[in-house]
C-alpha positions in Angstrom: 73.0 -17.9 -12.0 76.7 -18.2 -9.9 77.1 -21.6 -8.2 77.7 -21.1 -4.5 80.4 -22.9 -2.5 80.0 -23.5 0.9 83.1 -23.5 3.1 83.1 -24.6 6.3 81.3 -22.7 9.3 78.8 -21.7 6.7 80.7 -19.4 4.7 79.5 -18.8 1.4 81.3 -17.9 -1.8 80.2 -17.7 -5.4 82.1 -20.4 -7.5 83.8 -17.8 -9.8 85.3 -15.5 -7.0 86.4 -18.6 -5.5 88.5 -20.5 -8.8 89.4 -16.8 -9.5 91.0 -16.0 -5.9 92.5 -19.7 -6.5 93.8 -18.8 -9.8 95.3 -15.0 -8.2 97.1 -18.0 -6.0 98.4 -20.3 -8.2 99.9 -17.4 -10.3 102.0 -16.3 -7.2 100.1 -12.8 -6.8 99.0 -13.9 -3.5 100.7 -16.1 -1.0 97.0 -17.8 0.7 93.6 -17.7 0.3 93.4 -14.8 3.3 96.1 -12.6 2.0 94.6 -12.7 -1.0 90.9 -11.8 -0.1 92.4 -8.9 1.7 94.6 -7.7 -1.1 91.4 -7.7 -2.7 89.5 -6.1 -0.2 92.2 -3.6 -0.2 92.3 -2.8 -3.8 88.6 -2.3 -3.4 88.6 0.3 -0.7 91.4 2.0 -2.7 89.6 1.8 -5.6 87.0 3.7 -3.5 89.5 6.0 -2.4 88.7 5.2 1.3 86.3 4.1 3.9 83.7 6.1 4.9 84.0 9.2 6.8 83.4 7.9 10.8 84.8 4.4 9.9 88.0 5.6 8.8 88.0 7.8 11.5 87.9 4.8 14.1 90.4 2.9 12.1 93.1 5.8 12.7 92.4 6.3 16.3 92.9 2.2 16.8 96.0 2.3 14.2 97.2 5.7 16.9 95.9 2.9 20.1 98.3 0.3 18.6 100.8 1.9 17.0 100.5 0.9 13.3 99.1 2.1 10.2 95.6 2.0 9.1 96.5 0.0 6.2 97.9 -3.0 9.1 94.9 -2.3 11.5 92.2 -3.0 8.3 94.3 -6.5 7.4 94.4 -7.4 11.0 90.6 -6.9 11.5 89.8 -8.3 7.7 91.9 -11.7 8.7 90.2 -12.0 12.4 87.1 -11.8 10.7 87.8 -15.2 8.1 89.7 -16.8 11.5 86.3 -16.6 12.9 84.3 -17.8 10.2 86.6 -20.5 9.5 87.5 -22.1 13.5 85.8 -24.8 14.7 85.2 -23.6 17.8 84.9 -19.1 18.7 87.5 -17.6 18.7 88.3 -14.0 19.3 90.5 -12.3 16.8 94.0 -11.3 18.0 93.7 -7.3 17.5 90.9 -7.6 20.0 92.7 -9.4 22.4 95.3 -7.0 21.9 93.1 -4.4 22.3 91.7 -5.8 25.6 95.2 -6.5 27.3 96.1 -2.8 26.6 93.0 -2.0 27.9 93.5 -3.9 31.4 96.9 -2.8 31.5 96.5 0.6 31.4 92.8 0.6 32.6 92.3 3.6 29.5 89.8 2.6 26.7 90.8 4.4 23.3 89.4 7.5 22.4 86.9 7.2 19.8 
């Protein structure tokens, strides 16, 4: 059985993923823990060849809202998600705020 490490707001993460992302660091194929976890992540969906069907659909129509590539608007969302689990206190992640000034700004939602 894989020990689990807990991190802190209750994030869990099997020992071996851990030392390994660690070790991906300390080698200088990753800058941080979070670029590293989405290079991963990345690789992965690649791997995949893409995201589902109506998921990736949504990605490209924020990446059109926001005027970056898919590939951005995935990091961005991946690295709000681990600023949320690892804050103190809630936060909101910064492409939704981004989302929600445009929003108020020019009072049109994006098209789903």
């Amino acid at each position: 059985m894989t020990k689990m490490k807990k991190e802190k707001a209750g994030f869990w993460c099997p020992g071996d993923v851990d030392e390994g992302i660690k070790t991906l660091i300390e080698r200088g194929t990753y800058q941080d823990r979070s670029k590293a976890i989405v290079g991963l992540l990345r690789n992965s969906l690649q791997a995949n060849k893409q995201l589902p069907g109506d998921l990736q659909k949504r990605v490209d129509t924020l990446a059109s809202y926001l005027q970056r590539d898919s590939d951005v608007i995935i990091r961005q969302c991946v690295e709000g998600i681990l600023e949320m689990i690892d804050a103190a206190e809630p936060i909101i992640p910064l492409v939704v705020e981004e989302v929600r000034l445009r929003q108020e700004h020019s009072q049109k939602p994006p098209k789903r």
